[in-house]
C-alpha atoms as an extended CHARMM CRD file, in Angstrom:
* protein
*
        84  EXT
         1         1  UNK       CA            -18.4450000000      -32.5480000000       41.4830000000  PROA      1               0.0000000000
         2         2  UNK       CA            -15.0010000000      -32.9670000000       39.3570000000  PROA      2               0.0000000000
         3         3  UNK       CA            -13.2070000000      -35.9180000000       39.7050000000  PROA      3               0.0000000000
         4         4  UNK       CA             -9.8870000000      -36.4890000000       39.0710000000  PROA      4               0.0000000000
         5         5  UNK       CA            -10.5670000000      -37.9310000000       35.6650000000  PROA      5               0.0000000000
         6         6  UNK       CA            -12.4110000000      -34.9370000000       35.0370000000  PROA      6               0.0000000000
         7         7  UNK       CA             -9.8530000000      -32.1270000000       35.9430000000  PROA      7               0.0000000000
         8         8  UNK       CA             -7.3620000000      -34.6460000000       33.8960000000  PROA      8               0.0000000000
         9         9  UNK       CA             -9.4360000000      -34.0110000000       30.6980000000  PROA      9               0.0000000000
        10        10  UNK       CA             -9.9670000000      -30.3580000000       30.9680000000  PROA      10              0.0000000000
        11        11  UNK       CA             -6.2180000000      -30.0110000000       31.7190000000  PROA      11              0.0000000000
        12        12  UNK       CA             -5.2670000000      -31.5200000000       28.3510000000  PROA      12              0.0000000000
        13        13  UNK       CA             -8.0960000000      -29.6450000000       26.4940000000  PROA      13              0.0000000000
        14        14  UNK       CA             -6.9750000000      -26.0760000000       28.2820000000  PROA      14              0.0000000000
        15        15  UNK       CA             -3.8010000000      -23.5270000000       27.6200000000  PROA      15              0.0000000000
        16        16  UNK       CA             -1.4870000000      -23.8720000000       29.8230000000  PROA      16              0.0000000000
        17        17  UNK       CA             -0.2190000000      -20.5150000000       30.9150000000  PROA      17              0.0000000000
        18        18  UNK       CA              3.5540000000      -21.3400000000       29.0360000000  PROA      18              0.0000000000
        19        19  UNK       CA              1.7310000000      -22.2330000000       26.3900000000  PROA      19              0.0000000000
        20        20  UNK       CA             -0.7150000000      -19.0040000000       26.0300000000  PROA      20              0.0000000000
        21        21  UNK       CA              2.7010000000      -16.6440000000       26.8620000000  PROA      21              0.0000000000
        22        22  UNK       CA              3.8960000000      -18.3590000000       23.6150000000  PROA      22              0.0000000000
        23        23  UNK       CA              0.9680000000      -17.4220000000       21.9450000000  PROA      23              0.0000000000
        24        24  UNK       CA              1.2240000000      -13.9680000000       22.9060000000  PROA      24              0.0000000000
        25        25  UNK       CA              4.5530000000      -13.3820000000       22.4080000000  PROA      25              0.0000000000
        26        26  UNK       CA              3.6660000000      -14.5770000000       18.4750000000  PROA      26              0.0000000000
        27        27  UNK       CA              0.4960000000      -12.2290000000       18.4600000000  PROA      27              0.0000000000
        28        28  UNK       CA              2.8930000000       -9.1440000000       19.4810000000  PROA      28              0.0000000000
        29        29  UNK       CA              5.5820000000      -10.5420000000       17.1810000000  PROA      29              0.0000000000
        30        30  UNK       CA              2.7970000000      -10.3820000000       14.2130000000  PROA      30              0.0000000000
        31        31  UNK       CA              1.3290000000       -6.7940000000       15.8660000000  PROA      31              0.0000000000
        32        32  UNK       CA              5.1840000000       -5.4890000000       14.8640000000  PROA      32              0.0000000000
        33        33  UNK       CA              4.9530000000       -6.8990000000       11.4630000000  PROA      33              0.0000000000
        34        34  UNK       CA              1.6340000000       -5.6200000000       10.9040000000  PROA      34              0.0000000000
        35        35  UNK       CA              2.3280000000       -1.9910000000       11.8630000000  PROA      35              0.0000000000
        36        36  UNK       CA              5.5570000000       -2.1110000000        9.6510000000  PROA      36              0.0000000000
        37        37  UNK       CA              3.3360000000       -3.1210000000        6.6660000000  PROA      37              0.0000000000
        38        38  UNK       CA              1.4080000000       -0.3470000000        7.2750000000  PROA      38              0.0000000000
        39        39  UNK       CA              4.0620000000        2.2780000000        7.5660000000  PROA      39              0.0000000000
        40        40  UNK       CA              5.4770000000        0.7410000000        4.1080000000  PROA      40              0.0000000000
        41        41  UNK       CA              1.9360000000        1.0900000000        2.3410000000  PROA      41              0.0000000000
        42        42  UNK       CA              1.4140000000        4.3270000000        3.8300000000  PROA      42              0.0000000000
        43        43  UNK       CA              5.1270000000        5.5400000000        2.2300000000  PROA      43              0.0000000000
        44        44  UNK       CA              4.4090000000        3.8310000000       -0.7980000000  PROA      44              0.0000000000
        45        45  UNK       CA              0.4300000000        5.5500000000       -0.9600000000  PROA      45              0.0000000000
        46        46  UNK       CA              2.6590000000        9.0470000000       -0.4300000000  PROA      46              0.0000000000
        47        47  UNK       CA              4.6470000000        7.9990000000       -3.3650000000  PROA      47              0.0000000000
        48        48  UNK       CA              1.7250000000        7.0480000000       -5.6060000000  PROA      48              0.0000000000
        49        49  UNK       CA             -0.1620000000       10.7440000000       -4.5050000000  PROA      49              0.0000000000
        50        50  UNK       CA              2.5380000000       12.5880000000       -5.5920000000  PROA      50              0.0000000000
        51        51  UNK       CA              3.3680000000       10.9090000000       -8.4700000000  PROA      51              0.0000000000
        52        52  UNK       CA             -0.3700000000       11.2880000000       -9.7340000000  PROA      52              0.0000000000
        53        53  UNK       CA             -0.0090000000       15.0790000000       -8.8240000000  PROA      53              0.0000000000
        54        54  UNK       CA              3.0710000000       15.2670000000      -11.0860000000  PROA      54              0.0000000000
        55        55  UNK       CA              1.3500000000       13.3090000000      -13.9060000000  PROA      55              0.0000000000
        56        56  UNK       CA             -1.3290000000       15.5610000000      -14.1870000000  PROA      56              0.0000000000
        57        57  UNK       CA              1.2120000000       18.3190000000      -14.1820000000  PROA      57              0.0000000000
        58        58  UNK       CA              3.3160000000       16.6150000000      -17.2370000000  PROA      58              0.0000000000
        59        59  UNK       CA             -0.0070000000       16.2750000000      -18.8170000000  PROA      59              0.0000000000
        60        60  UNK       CA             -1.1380000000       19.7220000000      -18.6670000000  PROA      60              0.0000000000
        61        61  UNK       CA              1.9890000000       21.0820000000      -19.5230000000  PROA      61              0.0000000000
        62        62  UNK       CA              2.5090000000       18.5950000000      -22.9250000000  PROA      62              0.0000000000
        63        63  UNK       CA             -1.5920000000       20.0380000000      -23.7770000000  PROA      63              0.0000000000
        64        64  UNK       CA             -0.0680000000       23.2290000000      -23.2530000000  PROA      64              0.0000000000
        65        65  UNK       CA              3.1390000000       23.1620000000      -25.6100000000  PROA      65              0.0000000000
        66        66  UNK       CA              1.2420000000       20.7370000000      -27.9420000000  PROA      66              0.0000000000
        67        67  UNK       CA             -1.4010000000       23.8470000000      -28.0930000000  PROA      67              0.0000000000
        68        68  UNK       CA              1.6760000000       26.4260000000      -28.6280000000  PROA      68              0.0000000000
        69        69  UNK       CA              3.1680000000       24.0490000000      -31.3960000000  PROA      69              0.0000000000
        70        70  UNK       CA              0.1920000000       24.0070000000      -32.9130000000  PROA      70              0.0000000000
        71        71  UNK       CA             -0.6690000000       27.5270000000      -33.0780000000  PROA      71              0.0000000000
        72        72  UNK       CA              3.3040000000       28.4560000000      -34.1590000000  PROA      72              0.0000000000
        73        73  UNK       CA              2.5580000000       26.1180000000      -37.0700000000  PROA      73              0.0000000000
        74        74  UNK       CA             -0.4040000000       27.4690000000      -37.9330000000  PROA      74              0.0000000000
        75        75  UNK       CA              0.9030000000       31.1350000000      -37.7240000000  PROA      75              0.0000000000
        76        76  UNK       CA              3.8460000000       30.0060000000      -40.1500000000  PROA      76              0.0000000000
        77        77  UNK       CA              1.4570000000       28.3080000000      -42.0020000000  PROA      77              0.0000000000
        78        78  UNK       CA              3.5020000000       24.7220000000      -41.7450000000  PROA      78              0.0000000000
        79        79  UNK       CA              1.6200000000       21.2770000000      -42.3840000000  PROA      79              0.0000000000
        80        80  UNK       CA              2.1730000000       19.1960000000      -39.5870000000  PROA      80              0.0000000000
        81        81  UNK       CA              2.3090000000       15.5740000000      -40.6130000000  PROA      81              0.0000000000
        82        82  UNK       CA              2.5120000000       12.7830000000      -37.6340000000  PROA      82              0.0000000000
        83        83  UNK       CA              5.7700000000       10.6320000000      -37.7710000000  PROA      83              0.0000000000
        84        84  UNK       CA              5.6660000000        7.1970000000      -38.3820000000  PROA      84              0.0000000000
């Protein structure tokens, strides 16, 4: 059976119930946080998809005219020399 001595120890070992609202009202506090983290990596992973979509764009357009410039040179028989 518990004595008093007993229920005296597990009382200062235990929660109290102030104590474990505290605790949850931090755990909901860092729930919000999390979630907004999220939504900003999720707007910034957006960002970083459509900016690889455009790159790859860019770069197939600059092969493209880089192929056109090429062939224009080569049809008015210009030397292209890189610049330095």
């Amino acid at each position: 059976m518990l004595t008093n001595q007993d229920i005296a120890k597990l009382t200062s070992v235990l929660v109290t119930k102030q104590e474990f609202q505290l605790l949850d009202a931090k755990v909901d506090s860092m729930r919000e946080t999390l979630n907004s983290l999220l939504t900003a990596i999720d707007g910034l992973t957006k960002v970083i998809d459509n900016l690889r979509v455009e790159y790859a764009a860019v770069t197939s357009q600059l092969n493209r005219h880089e192929r056109w410039i090429q062939q224009i040179a080569q049809k008015a028989k210009i030397k292209l020399e890189a610049a330095i």
